[in-house]
C-alpha positions in Angstrom: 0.0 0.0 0.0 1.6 3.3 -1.0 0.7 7.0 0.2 -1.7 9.2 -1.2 -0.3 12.0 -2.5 -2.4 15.1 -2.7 -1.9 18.4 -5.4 -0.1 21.5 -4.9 -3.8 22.8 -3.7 -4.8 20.1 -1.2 -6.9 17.8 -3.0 -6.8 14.4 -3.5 -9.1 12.5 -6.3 -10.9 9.6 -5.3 -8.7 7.7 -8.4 -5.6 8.2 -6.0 -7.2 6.5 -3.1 -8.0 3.4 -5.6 -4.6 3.2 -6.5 -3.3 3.7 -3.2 -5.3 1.4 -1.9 -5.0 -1.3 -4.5 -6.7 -5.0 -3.4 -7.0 -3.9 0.0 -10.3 -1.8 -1.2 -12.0 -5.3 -1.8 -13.1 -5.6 1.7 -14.3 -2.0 2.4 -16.6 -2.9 -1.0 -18.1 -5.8 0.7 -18.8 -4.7 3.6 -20.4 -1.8 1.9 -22.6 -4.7 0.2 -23.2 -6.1 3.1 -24.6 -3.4 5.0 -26.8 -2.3 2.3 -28.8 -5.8 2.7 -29.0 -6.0 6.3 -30.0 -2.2 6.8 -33.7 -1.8 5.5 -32.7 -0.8 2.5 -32.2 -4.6 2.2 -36.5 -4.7 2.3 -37.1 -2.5 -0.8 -37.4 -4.4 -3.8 -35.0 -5.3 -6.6 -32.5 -3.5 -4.1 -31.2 -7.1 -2.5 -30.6 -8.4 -6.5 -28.9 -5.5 -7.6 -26.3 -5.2 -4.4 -26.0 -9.3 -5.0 -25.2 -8.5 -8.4 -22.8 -6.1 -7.5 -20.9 -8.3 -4.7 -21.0 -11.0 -7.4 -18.9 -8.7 -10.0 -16.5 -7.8 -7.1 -15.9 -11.5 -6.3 -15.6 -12.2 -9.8 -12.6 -9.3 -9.7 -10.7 -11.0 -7.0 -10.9 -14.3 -8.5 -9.1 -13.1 -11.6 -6.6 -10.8 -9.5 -7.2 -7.4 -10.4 -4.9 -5.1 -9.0 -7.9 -2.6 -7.6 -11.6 -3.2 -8.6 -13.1 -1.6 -11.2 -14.8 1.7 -10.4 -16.9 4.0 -12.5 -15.0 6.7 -14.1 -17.8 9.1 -13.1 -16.9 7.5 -9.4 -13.3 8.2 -9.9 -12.6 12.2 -10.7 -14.6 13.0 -7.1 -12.2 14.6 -5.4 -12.1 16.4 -1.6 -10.1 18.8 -0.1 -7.6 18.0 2.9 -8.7 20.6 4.9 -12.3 18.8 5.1 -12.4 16.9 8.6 -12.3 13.5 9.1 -15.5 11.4 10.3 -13.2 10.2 13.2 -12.3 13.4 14.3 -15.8 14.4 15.9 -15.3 11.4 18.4 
């Protein structure tokens, strides 16, 4: 796992943290997955086939040992500022 580098004004792109993250972002995906079925959400229909769907292409990722799972590039050019606080930093 490397460091995420930010630019010269602060901000780091989501496509950073992929990279930076590399196969350790599978399990932050699945649990994602996961919590998305148990939570209600979980009761509202179609939503348990889609998310199944989507943990099903994710496996499918890890079987054939991509380096990071695929993302959306829409996904990837969010970007955030350093200067915006952490969730951990209000507890």
């Amino acid at each position: 796992m490397r460091r995420c580098e930010s630019d010269d004004d602060g901000v780091i792109h989501f496509e950073e943290l992929v990279e930076a993250l590399g196969q350790w972002l599978y399990g932050p995906m699945f649990l994602i997955a996961a919590l998305l079925q148990l939570l209600p959400t979980g009761l509202i229909t179609g939503v348990t086939g889609v998310v199944t769907t989507i943990a099903l292409l994710i496996g499918i990722q890890m079987v054939i040992r991509c380096q990071h799972p695929w993302i959306p590039n829409c996904l990837l050019k969010v970007s955030t500022s350093q200067k915006t606080p952490a969730l951990g930093a209000y507890f």
